[in-house]
N, C-alpha and C positions, 0 to 999 in steps of 0.2 A: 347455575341451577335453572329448573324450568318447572311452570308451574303446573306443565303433564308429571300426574305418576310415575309414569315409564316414558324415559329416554332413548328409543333405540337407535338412534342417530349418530350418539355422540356422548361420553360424560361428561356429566353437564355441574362438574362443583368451580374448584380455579384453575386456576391458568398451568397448563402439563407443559414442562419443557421441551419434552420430545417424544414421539412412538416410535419404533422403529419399522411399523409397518400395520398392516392391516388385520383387525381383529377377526375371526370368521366368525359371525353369526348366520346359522341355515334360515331360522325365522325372520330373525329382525335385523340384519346387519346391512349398517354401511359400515365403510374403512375409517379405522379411528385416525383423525387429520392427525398431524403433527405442524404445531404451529410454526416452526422454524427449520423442519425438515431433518435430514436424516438420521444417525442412530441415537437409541435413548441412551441419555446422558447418566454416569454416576449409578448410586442407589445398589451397587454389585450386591454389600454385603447384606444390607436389607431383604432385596430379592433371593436372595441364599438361603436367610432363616426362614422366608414365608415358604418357600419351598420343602426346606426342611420340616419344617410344621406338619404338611401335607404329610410326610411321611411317616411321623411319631404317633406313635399307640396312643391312643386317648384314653380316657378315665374309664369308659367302657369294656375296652378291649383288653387294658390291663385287668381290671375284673373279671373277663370271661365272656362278657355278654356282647351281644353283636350290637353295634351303635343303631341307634332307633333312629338318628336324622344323619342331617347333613352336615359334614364339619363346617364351622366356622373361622375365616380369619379373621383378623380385625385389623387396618389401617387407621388408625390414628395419627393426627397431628394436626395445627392449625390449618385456616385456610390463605391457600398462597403457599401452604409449604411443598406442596408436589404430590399429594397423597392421591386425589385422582390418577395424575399419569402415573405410579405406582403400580395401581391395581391395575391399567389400562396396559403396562409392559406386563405384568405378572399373567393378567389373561391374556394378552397374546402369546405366552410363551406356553401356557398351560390348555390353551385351547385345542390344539388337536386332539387330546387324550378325554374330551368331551363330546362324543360325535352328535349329540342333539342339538349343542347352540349354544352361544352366550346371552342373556340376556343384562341388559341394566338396566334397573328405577334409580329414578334421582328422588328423593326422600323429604329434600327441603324447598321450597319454596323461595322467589328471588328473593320476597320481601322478609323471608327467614322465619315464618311459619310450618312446621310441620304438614306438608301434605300427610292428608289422611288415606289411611292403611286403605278403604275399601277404595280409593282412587287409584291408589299403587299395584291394588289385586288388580284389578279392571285393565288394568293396562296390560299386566303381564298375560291375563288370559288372552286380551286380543292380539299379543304377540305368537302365543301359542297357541294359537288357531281354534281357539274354544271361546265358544257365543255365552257371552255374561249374560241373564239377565236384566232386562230392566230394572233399576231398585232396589236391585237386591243387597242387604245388608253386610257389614265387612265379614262377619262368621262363615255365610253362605259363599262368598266371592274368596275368601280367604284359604276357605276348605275348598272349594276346586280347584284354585292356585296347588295347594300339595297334592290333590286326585290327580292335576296333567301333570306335576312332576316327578312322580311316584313310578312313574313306569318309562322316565327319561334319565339318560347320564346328561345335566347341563351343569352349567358354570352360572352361577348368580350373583351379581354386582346390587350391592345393594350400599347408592353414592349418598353421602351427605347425610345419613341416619343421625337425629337427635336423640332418641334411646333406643333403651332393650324391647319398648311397646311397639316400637313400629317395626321391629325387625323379627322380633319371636313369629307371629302369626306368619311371617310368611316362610319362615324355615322349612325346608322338605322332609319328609318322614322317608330319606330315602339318602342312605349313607352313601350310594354310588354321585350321587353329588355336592358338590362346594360350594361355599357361599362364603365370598369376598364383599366383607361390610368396608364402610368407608365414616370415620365419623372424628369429633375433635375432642373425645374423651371415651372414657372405658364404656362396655357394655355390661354393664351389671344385672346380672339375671341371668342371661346366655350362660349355660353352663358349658368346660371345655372349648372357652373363646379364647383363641391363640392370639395375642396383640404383636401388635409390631406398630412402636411409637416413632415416627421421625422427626427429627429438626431441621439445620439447615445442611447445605448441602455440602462437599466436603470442599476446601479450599481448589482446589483442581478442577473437579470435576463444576465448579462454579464458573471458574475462568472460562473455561472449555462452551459453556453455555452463552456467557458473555461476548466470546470470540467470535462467537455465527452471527451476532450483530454488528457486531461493531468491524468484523474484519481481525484479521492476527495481525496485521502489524501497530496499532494505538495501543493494544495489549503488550506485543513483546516490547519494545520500547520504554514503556514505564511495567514492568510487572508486581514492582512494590505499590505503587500507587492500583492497580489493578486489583489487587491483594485487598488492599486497604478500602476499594470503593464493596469488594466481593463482603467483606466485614459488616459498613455501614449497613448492607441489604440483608445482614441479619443469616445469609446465604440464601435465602429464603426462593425460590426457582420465580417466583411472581412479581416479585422487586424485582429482583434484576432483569428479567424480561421488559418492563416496563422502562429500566434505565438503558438499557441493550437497543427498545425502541425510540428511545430520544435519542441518543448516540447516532445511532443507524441515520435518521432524520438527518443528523446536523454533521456529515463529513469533515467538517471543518472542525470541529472540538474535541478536544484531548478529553483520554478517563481521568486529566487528574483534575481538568476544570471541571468533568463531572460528578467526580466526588468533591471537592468543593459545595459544589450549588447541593449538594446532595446534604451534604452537611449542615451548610447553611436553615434548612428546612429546620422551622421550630416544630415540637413535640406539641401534643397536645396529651395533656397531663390525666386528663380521663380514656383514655385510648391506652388498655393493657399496654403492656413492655413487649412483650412478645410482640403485637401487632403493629407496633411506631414504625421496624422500617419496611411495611408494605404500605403507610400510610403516607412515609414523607417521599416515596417512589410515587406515590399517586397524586401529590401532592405540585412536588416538580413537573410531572411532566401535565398537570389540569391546569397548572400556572404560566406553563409556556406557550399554549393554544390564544390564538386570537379571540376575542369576546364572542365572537358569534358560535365559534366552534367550541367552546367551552361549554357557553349554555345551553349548546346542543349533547354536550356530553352528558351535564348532568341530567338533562330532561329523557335524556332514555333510561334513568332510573324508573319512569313510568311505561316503559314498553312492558305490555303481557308477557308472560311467562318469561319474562329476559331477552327475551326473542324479538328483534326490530332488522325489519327493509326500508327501504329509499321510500315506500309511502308513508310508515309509521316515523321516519324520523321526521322527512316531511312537516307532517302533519303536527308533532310535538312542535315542531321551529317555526312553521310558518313560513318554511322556504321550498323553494321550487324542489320537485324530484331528483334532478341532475345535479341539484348544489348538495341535499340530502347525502344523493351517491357516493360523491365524492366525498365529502367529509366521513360516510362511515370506513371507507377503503383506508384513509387517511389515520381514521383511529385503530384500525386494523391493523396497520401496519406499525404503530406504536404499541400494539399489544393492549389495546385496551377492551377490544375486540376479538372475537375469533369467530370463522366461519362454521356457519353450522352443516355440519358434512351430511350432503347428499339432500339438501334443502332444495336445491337449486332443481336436481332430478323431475320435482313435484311443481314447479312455477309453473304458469300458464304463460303464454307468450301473447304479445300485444305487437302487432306492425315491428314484427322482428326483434323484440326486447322483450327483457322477462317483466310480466306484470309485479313490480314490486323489487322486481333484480335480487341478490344474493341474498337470504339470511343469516344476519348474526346474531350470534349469543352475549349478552352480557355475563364476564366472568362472575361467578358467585362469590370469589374474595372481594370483587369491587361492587355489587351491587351496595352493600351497606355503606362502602365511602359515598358513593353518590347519592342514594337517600341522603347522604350528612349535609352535601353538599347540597342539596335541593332546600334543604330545611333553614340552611343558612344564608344563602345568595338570590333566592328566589320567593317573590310577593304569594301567598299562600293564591290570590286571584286568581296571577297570571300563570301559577301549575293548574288549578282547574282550569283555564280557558285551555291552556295546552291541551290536556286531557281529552274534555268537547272536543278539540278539534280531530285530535285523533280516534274517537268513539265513532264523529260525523265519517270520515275519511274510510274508517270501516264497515259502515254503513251500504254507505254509494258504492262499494265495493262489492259485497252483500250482493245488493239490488243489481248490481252488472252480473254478480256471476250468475245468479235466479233466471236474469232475463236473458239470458243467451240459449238459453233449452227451450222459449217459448216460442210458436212458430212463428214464423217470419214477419207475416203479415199481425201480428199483434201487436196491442197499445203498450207494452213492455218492449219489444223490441224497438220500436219508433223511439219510445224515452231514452233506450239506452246507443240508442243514432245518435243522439243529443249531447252524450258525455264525454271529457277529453279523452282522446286517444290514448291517456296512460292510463285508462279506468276501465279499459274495455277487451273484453277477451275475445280472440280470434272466434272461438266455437266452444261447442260445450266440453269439448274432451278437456281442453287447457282451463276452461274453467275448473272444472271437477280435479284434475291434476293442482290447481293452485288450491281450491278451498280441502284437498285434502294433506294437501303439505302444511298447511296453515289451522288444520283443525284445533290443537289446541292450545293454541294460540288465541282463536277467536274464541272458545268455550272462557278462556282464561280472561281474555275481554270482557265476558259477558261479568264473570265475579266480580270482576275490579268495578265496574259501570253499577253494579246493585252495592258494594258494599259501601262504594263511594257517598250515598246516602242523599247527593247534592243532582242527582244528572240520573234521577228515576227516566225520566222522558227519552233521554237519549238511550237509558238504559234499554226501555219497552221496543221502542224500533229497532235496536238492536238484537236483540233476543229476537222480536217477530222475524228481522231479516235474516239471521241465520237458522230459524226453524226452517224457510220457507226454503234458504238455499241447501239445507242439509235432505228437506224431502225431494227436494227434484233431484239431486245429483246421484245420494244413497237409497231412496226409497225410506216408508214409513218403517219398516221391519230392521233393515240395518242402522239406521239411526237412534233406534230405540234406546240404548242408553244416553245416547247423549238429552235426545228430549226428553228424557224424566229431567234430568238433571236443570235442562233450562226450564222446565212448566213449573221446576220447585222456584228456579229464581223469579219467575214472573210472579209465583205465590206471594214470594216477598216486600216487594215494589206491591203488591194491590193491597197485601194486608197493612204494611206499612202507610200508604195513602188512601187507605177506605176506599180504596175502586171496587165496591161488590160483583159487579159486573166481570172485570178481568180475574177477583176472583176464585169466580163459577166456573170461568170458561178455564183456569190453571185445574184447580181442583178436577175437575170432569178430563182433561187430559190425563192427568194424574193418573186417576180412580181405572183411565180403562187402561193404562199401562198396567195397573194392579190383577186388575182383574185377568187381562192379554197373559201373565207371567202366573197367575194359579194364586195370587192372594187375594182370594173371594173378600175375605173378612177385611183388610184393609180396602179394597176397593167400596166397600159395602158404607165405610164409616165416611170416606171420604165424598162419595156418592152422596149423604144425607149430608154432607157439609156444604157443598157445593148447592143443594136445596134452596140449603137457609142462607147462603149469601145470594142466589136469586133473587130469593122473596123479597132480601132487603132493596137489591137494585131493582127491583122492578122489573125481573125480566124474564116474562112467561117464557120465551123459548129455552130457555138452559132450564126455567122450573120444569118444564113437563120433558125435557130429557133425563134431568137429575130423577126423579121417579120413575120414568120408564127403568132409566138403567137401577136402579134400588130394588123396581120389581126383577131384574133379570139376576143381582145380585143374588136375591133371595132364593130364586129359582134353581141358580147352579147349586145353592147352598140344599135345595131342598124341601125346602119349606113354601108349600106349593099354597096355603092359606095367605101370608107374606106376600109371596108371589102376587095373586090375583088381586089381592089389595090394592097393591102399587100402581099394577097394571091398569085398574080400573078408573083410579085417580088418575091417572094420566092422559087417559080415553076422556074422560071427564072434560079434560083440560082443551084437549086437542078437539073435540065437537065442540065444545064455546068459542071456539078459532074459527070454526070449520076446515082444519085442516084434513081434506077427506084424506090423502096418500097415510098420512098417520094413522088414522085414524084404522083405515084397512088394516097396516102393520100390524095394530095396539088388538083388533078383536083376534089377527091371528095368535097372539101372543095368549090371549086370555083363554083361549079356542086350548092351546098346547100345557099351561097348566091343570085346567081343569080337567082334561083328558088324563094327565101324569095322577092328579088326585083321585080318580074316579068317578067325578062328577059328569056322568055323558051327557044329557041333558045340557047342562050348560056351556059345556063344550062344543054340543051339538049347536047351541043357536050362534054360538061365539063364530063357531067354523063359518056359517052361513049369510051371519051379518059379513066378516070378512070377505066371503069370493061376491057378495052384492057393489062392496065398496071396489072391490078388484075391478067389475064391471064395467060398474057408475066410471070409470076412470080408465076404460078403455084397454086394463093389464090383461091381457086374454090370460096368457102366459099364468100372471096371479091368481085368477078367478079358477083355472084349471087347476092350479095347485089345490088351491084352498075347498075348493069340492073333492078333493081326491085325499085331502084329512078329514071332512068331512064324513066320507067313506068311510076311512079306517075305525073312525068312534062310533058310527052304524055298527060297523063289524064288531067292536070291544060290546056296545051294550047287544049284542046277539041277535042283530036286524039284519041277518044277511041278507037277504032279498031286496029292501032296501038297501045295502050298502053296495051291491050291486047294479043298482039303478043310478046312484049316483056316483057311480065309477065310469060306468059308460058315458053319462053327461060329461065327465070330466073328461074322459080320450074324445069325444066330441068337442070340445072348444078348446084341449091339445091343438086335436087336428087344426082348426080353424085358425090358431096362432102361428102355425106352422112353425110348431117347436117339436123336431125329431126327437129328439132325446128323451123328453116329457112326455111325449107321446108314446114313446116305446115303455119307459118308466111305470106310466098309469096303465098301460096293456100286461105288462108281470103283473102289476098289484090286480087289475082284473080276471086274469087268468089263476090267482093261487085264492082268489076267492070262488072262481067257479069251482075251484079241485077242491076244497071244503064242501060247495053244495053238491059235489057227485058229479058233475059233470066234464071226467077228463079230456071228453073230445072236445068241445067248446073249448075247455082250458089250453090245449096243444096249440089250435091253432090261432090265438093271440099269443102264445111264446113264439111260434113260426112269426104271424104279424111283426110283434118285436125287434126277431132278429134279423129281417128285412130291414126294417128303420133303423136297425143301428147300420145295417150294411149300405144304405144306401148314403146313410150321412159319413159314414169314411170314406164312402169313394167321389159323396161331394166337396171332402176335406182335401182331396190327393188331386182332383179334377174342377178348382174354382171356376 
C-alpha cells in the first residue's frame, strides 16, 4: 500500500506472484515488475469469469436502458491471497481494448487507514493531465475525475478499497469504461458489481510458484511433502513466497525441513484463521534474520507511504548506507520486499550512485505484521528516536536538494560543500528528478511527523524544508496543491502549540491559495483569522498584511465600502511603521476602490498621495503609473482638461524612466483623451509616437 492516492508505478496491495508482462499505461505507466519473473501463475478459471463478466448484459441493458457508468468488477479476498496480481494479469490482458490508459489508486494506507477520496481524485487528475485545484474539496476533485473520464475509453484499478464510499464517487459516468476494484469484502451499494472471491491457489499451480524458488528438483524429490508444505501456506501466493524466499536463501535445506520449522510456528489465537498461515510464514522467516537485520525489518514499518531507500532504512537503524543497502536487497530477495518499478528512473545520482539507491515497497499484507512486531519487541523510546532520526535524515536532504539550484557562490551552496557525499546531488536536474520520484513519500512524511504529536519541531523544519524545495524545483503554481496541503499541517503544529505567529503566517498562505483558486469567501474568513492570531503574537507585519489582504477580499467581493475600510486600516498601520514602499501600494489600492465606488474626489487625492510616495522612493516607473490613474478619475469626474495635463506629466516621467512600454501605454490613453476633446490630429500622432515605442522596443528585444 502507499500512502499517495494514486499509485501509477506499481499496485501497491500484497505480494503478486507473477505478471506476465508489462501493463500499457499512455499517461501514467511503468511495467508492472513481476517479482519472481516470468508467466503468471494459476488463477485460469478466475480470469475466465472476470472476463466473462465484461461480456454479460447488466441489469440496465437487460431493462432496455443504456448503462449510465462504468461496469464494475469486484476482486475480493484476503490480503497475501493474490488479488492484486489478479487484477494486475486481468489488465494486462484487457488493456489493449482501452486505448486511453490504465490507471491505478491504491485506496488504503500502509498503516490501514482509508486514504481519503479527495486524495485519490487528485492523484488521478494529475495522472490525467488535468490541473486540480488548490483546496478544492472531494465533490469539485471527484466531479472532474468523471468530466476527464467521460470522453475517454480507460481501464481503472481501484487497489485496496475499504468500501462502496471510497469507490462510488469516483465511478465514470461513462459505460465505455471499466473499473477493476480490489477489496477483502463485498461492495455494498455499487449496484451490478460483479464479485469474483478467491482463496488459495490450486495445489499445482502452488507447487509451480514454489518451484521458481526453490528450484525443481527439492520439489520433485519430495512432492508429498511439497504438497503438504503448499497446504500449511494455506495456498495463499504471499506465504509461499515468503517460505520460497527462505528456501531460495538456504540451498542446503529440504521442503520437508521447511515444512517442519513451518509447522512448528505457534498460532496466535487473536490472529483470524484465514490470516495464521501468512503469519506463521512471516513469522519463520523474521525469526531466521540475525538481530540486527530483524530490527531493521520491523522498523521499516515506520517508512512513509511503505516506501524505504538505503537512507531511510539508514536512518530507522542507525547504520551506515551500504549496510542499509544491503540488508534491504537481502529482504528483497526473501520476498519481503519488492522493488518499486521505475523508482529508480526519478533517483538523482551522487558521485556515480543513486542518492538513496533503489526504492522499495513494503508489502501491504506485511505492513500490519510488522506494526505487531514493532509494538512487541521494541521500547516505545527507541521507535520515536528511530523516527527523529529519520524525519532529521530527510530534512539534510531537503536542505541538499534546495541548495543545489542556488548559485554557486552562495551561503547554501558553501553549507551543502560541507555534507557527506551521500547527501549531496550532482546538480539541480538529479535533484528535482530525485525529490520528484520521492514526492509523496515526503508529503507522507510530513503527515506522519504532525500526527505523531511528539516531534512538532522536527515536524516544522520539515514541512519549511520541503515548501522551500518544492518552490525552487516546481515553481509556486505547480506546487499549489501540494502547499495547501502542507500550510494546513503547519496550521496544526501552531494551533496545537499556541505558536500565533506560525499561525498567521499558515493561515495567510492558506487564505491566498483561496483566494488564487476563486474562493473569495473562504479566503475572506481565513484572512480575518489570521488577523486575530497576529494580534495575539504581536506581530504587526502579518497584522497589516492580514487587512490589506481582507480589504482586497472584500474588493474582489464587491463591496467597495469594506474595501476602503480595510484598506485604510492598513495604511494606518503601515505610516506608524513608516513603511513608505507600503504605504505607496496601500493609497494606490484606496485610489482604485474609491474610483470603482464613485467617489472621485477621494480617489483623486488617494491617486496622488500614491505617485508622491512613488517619487519620495525614487519608482519613476510607479509615480508614472499612479498619475496616469490619476488621469483616468479626472477623466470619470469630467475634468478632461485636467485629465489631460496629467497624462502628459505622466508620459513625461515614462519618458524619464525609460520605460518603453508605459510610455507607449500612457501615449494611447493620452491620445483617446485628445479624440474625446476634438482633437484627432494631436490624437494620431501619439498613436504614431506609440507605435514607434513598441517598435523600437522589439527590435531592442531581437537586437540586445
Amino acid at each position: 500500500m502507499t500512502d499517495q492516492a494514486v499509485d501509477f508505478e506499481e499496485p501497491s496491495s500484497e505480494n503478486r506472484p507473477s505478471q506476465a508482462g508489462p501493463v500499457p499505461e499512455e499517461r501514467a505507466g511503468h511495467a508492472i515488475v513481476d517479482a519472481v519473473g516470468g508467466r503468471f501463475i494459476g488463477r485460469q478459471r478466475e480470469l475466465k469469469a472476470l472476463r466473462a463478466d465484461i461480456e454479460r448484459a447488466g441489469l440496465d441493458t437487460i431493462s432496455g436502458r443504456k448503462a449510465p457508468r462504468a461496469r464494475v468488477l469486484l476482486v475480493a479476498g484476503r490480503p497475501g491471497s493474490g488479488r492484486t496480481a489478479l487484477a494486475a494479469e486481468l489488465t494486462r490482458r484487457l488493456a489493449d481494448a482501452y486505448p486511453d490508459g490504465v490507471l491505478w489508486a491504491g485506496l488504503t494506507e500502509p498503516g490501514g487507514e482509508a486514504v481519503p477520496v479527495e486524495r485519490v481524485a487528485r492523484g488521478l487528475l494529475e495522472a490525467l493531465g488535468s490541473t486540480a485545484p488548490a483546496g478544492a474539496d472531494e465533490d469539485v476533485l471527484t466531479g472532474m475525475v468523471r468530466e476527464a473520464l467521460a470522453v475517454r475509453r480507460c481501464l481503472l484499478v481501484l487497489d485496496d478499497a475499504a468500501d462502496a464510499e471510497q469507490v462510488d464517487p469516483l465511478l465514470p459516468d461513462n459505460p465505455e469504461c471499466l473499473v477493476v476494484a480490489v477489496s477483502q469484502g463485498p461492495l455494498t451499494g455499487i449496484p451490478d458489481v460483479r464479485p469474483c472471491t478467491i482463496g488459495g491457489m490450486d495445489a499445482k499451480s502452488a507447487i509451480e510458484l514454489l518451484s521458481r524458488f526453490t528450484g525443481s528438483v527439492r520439489v520433485t524429490v519430495d512432492p508429498q511433502t511439497a504438497e503438504s508444505l503448499v497446504e500449511q501456506c494455506g495456498g495463499q501466493p504471499a506465504a509461499m513466497m515468503l517460505v520460497g524466499g527462505w528456501l531460495a536463501a538456504r540451498p542446503q535445506v529440504s521442503v520437508a525441513d521447511a515444512a517442519k520449522q513451518l509447522h512448528g510456528q505457534s498460532d496466535d489465537p487473536e490472529v483470524p484463521v484465514g490470516a495464521r498461515p501468512l503469519a506463521r510464514a512471516f513469522r519463520l522467516v523474521h525469526d531466521s534474520l540475525p538481530q540486527s537485520a530483524g530490527r531493521l525489518l520491523r522498523l521499516l514499518a515506520l517508512a512513509p507511504a511503505g516506501r524505504v531507500d538505503a537512507h531511510t532504512a539508514s536512518a530507522l537503524a542507525g547504520c551506515s548506507v551500504s549496510a542499509a543497502r544491503s540488508a534491504l536487497e537481502d529482504f528483497a530477495a526473501l520476498g519481503l520486499l519488492r522493488s518499486a518499478a521505475g523508482a529508480a528512473e526519478g533517483n538523482g545520482r551522487a558521485g556515480g550512485e543513486q542518492v538513496g539507491g533503489e526504492q522499495y515497497e513494503v508489502p501491504g499484507c506485511l505492513a500490519p505484521l510488522l506494526r505487531a512486531r514493532v509494538a512487541e519487541e521494541e521500547r516505545p523510546a527507541e521507535v520515536q528516536l528511530a523516527r527523529a532520526r529519520m524525519l532529521e535524515r530527510t530534512v539534510r536532504l531537503l536542505q541538499s536538494c534546495r541548495a543545489v539550484t542556488e548559485p554557486e557562490d552562495s551561503a547554501a551552496r558553501r553549507k551543502l560543500a560541507g555534507l557527506p557525499r551521500a547527501l549531496r546531488f550532482p546538480g539541480a536536474g538529479a535533484a528535482g528528478a530525485w525529490l520528484e520520484a520521492r514526492r509523496p513519500v515526503l508529503v507522507a512524511a510530513a503527515r506522519i511527523a504532525v500526527a505523531d504529536g511528539e516531534l512538532d519541531t522536527l515536524a516544522r523544519r520539515l514541512i519549511s524544508a520541503l515548501v522551500r524545495a518544492l518552490v525552487a524545483h516546481r515553481g509556486t503554481e505547480s506546487a499549489a496543491p501540494e502547499l495547501y496541503g502542507l500550510h494546513r499541517l503547519v496550521l496544526d503544529v501552531a494551533v496545537r502549540r499556541g505558536l500565533h505567529r506560525e499561525q498567521a503566517a499558515a493561515l495567510l498562505n492558506l487564505a491566498d491559495l483561496d483566494a488564487r483558486t476563486g474562493r473569495t469567501a473562504d479566503a475572506l474568513a481565513r484572512y480575518r483569522a489570521a488577523l486575530d492570531a497576529a494580534r495575539r503574537g504581536n506581530d504587526p507585519y502579518a497584522a497589516a498584511r492580514a487587512m490589506e489582504s481582507v480589504g482586497g477580499a472584500h474588493q474582489e467581493l464587491g463591496d467597495w465600502e469594506r474595501a476602503a475600510d480595510w484598506y485604510g486600516r492598513a495604511l494606518a498601520q503601515r505610516l506608524l511603521r513608516g513603511e513608505r514602499a507600503d504605504e505607496a501600494r496601500l493609497y494606490g489600492r484606496l485610489g482604485g476602490v474609491h474610483t470603482y465606488a464613485g467617489r472621485y474626489g477621494e480617489a483623486l487625492r488617494s491617486w496622488r498621495a500614491a505617485a508622491a510616495g512613488y517619487r519620495r522612493l525614487g519608482d519613476l516607473p510607479g509615480h508614472a503609473r499612479a498619475l496616469s490613474e490619476a488621469a483616468r478619475v479626472q477623466e470619470y469626474a469630467g475634468r478632461p482638461e485636467e485629465s489631460l495635463r496629467t497624462c502628459e506629466e505622466a508620459v513625461a516621467w515614462a519618458r524619464r524612466a525609460g520605460d518603453l512600454r508605459l510610455q507607449a501605454a500612457l501615449q494611447l490613453r493620452l491620445a483617446d483623451t485628445l479624440e474625446r476633446l476634438g482633437d484627432a490630429a494631436a490624437a494620431g500622432l501619439h498613436r504614431s509616437a506609440a507605435a514607434r515605442l513598441l517598435g523600437d522596443e522589439v527590435s531592442s528585444l531581437r537586437n540586445p
